[in-house]
C-alpha positions, 0 to 999 in steps of 0.5 A: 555423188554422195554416199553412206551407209545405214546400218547394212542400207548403201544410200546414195545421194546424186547432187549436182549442184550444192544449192539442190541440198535445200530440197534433201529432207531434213534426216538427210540434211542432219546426216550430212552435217555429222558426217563429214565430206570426204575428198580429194585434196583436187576437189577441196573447193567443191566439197566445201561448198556443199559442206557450207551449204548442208550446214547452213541449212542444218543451222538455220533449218532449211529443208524439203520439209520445212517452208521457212521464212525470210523477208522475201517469204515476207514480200512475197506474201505481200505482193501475193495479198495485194495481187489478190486484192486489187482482183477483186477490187476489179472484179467488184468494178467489173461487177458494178460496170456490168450492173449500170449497164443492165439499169441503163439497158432497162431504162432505154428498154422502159423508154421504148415500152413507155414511147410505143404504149403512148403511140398505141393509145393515141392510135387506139383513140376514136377520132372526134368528128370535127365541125367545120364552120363555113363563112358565108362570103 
């Protein structure tokens, strides 16, 4: 727990862990870099750890309020951009599967109008009366 004074305010700071100083806004973060940790000669170790870790983020001006950047800010950026991409490269695929398979499903349909058309037509005809030719024996 960390503790301060503003003015007649008593501000208390639970922190359990050095790394969640990240998230303390950056009037916190510049608070605790000008005032010092104080402690006991037993907890030395732990106290330096938040110390060195509320002053490299006051140096480097890492705070909740500030997204800062890092190559892995970088790289997560690119991976988010080709994710992205390769989405939509699969939608348009997707897209275009989908639009062959309606031409293709048109032109059975087209086939089957035009095969049962040609059959009505050719049921529809009158039937020529045939002549039939008897030879003589």
């Amino acid at each position: 727990m960390i503790t301060y004074r503003a003015e007649n305010e008593l501000r208390e700071i639970f922190v359990y862990d050095p790394l969640w100083l990240i998230n303390c806004s950056a009037k916190d973060i510049e608070c605790l870099f000008l005032n010092k940790i104080w402690f006991k000669a037993e907890d030395r170790e732990q106290a330096m750890q938040f110390q060195r870790v509320v002053s490299v983020c006051f140096q480097k001006g890492i705070n909740a309020d500030n997204k800062w950047n890092s190559k892995w800010r970088k790289i997560e950026e690119e991976k988010k951009l080709k994710r992205e991409k390769e989405r939509k490269a699969q939608e348009d695929k997707d897209n275009m599967l989908r639009h062959t398979l309606n031409q293709r499903m048109a032109a059975r349909e087209k086939q089957a109008v035009e095969a049962n058309e040609k059959l009505r037509k050719t049921l529809a005809r009158k039937l020529k009366q045939r002549e039939e030719t008897f030879k003589s024996l």
